[in-house]
C-alpha positions as CSV (number, residue, x, y, z in Angstrom):
1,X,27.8,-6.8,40.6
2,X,24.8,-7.5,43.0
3,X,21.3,-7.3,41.6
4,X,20.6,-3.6,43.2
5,X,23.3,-2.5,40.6
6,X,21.6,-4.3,37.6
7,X,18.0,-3.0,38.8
8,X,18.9,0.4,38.8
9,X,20.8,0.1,35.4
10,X,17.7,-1.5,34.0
11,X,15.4,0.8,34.9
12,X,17.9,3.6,33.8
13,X,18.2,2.1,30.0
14,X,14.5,1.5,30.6
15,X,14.0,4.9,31.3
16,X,15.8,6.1,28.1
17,X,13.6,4.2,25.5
18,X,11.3,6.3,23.9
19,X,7.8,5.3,24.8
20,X,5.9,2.7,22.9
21,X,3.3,3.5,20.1
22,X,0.8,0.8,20.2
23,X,-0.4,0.9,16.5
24,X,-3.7,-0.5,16.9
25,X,-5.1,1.1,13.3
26,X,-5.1,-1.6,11.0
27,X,-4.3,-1.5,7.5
28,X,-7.7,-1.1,5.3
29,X,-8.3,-0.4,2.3
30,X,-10.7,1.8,1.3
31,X,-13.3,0.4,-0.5
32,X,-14.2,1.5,-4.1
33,X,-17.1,4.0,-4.9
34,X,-18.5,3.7,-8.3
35,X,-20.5,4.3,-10.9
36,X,-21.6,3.7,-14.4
37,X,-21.8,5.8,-17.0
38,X,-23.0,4.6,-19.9
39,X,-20.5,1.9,-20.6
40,X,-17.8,4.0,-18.6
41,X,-17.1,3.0,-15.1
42,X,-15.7,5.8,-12.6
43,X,-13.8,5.2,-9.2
44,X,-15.0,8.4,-7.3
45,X,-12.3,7.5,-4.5
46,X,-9.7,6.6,-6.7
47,X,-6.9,9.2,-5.4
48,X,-7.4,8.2,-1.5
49,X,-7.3,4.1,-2.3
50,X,-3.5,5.8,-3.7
51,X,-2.8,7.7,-0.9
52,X,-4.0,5.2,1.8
53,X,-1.8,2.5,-0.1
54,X,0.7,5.0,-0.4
55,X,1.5,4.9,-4.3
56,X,1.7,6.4,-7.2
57,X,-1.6,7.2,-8.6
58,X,-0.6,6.5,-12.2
59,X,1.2,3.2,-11.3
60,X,-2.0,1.9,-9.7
61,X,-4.4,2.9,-12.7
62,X,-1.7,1.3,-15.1
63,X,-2.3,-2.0,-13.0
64,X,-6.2,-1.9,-13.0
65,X,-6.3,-1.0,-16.5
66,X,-4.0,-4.0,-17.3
67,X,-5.7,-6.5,-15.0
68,X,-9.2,-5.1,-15.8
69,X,-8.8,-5.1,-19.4
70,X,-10.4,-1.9,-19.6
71,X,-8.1,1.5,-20.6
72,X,-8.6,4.2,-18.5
73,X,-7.5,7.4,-17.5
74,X,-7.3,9.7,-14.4
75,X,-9.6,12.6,-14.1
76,X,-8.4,15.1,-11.2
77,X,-9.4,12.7,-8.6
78,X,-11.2,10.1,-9.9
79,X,-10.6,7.1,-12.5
80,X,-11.9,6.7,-15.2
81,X,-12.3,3.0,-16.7
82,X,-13.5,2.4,-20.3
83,X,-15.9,-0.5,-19.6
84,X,-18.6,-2.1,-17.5
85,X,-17.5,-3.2,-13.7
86,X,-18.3,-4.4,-10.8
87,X,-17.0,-3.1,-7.1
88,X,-16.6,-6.3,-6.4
89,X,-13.9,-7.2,-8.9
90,X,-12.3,-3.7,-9.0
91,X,-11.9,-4.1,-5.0
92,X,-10.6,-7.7,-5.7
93,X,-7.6,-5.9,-8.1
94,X,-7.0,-3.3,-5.9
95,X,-6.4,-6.3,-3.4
96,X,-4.3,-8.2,-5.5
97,X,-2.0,-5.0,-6.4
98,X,-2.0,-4.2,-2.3
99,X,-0.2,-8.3,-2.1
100,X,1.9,-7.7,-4.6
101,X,3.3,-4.1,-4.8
102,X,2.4,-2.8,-1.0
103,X,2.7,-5.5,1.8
104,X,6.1,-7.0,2.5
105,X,7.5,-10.1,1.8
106,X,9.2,-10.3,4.7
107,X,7.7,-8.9,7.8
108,X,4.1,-8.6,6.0
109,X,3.7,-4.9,7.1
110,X,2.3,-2.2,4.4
111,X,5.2,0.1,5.2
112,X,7.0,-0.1,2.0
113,X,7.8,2.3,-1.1
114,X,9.0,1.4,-4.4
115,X,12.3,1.9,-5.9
116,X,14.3,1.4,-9.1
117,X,17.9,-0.2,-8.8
118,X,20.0,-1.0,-12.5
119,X,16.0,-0.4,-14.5
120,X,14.1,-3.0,-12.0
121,X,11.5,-2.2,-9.7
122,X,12.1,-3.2,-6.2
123,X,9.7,-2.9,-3.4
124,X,11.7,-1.6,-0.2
125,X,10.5,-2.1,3.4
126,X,10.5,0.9,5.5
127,X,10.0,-1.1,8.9
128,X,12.3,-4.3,8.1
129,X,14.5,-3.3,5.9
130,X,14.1,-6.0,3.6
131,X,13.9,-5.3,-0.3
132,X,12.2,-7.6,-2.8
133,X,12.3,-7.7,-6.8
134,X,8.6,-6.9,-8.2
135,X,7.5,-7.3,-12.0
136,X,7.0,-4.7,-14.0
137,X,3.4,-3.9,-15.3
């Protein structure tokens, strides 16, 4: 085989990837809009943090109400938390779920979705593959 015969059967394989995405967006999360009413605090943007993050709505006020100490309950779009807070600390929860339930162990990509196998969550990685055990909440 001389290298004419490789080049062309490069540039045919070549020719039959598909073409690359460059994903330059970077993963953010969108920061918390509050406010306080009387001692009830409301995330105004609570449904699209859960859709950018790609979870459960319900699985994510569980955690913050847990981890906040403060119970609280969804209103159409919004969350409402049972106690004085800060953006600053709500945003540093939201983080803290985002390392733990959303970015993968493995590859560190946000590209995951959560599973149950035999009762136990597991967080499954849509880009790797690779499935980790997460705790309960």
């Amino acid at each position: 085989m001389n290298s004419e015969d490789y080049s062309s059967l490069l540039k045919r394989a070549y020719s039959k990837l598909p073409e690359k995405t460059e994903a330059s967006e970077r993963f953010e999360i969108p920061p918390v809009e509050s406010l306080l009413q009387g001692n009830r605090t409301i995330i105004k943007n609570f449904d699209a943090i859960a859709n950018k993050i790609r979870r459960n709505p319900r699985h994510l006020a569980k955690y913050l109400s847990k981890e906040l100490a403060a119970p609280g309950s969804i209103d159409g779009t919004r969350l409402i938390l049972n106690a004085k807070l800060n953006e600053k600390s709500i945003n540093e929860r939201i983080k803290d779920y985002v390392n733990a339930y959303v970015i993968c162990k493995q590859c560190k990509r946000p590209d995951t979705k959560l599973i149950e196998e035999d009762r136990l969550p597991v967080m499954l990685c849509e880009a790797c593959g690779a499935r980790s055990s997460v705790g309960k909440i």
